[in-house]
Steps between C-alpha positions, in 0.01 A plus 500: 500500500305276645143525714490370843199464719649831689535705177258640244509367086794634279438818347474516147661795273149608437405526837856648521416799259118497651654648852805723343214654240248570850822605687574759206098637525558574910824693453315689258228614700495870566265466793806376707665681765871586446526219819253254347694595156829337672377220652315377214817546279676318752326221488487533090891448477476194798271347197677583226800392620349156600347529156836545321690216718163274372580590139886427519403145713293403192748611232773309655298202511364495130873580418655177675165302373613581196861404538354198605319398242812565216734280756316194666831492701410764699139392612710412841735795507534701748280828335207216457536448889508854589176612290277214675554201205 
């Protein structure tokens, strides 16, 4: 993915972890309401979700990078396109 002038930097998978590992902490918090309890959990899966699709993104392109690099012939396939290359 790449940064425009409209969009923030990439996350990393650090930052990635940073956010699921704070996300975790609120859901945890007894002082919640039942309603509070919901929302927040709501917006937990909306992350982690996001999270997961961020983690199968970079696995498929370290996958066909690595394809790549045992067969020079497909540095201009079609996968090579699709990832960004």
């Amino acid at each position: 993915m790449k940064s425009t002038a409209n969009t923030k930097k990439d996350m990393t998978l650090v930052e990635l972890q940073s956010i699921l590992g704070d996300r975790i902490r609120v859901t945890l918090d007894e002082s919640l309401t039942p309603e509070q309890r919901q929302t927040e959990n709501e917006q937990s899966r909306m992350i982690m979700l996001i999270g997961k699709q961020m983690i199968n993104n970079g696995q498929l392109i370290l996958q066909t990078e690595k394809l790549a690099a045992q067969n020079k012939s497909l540095v201009s396939s079609v996968a090579m396109r699709l990832v960004g290359e």
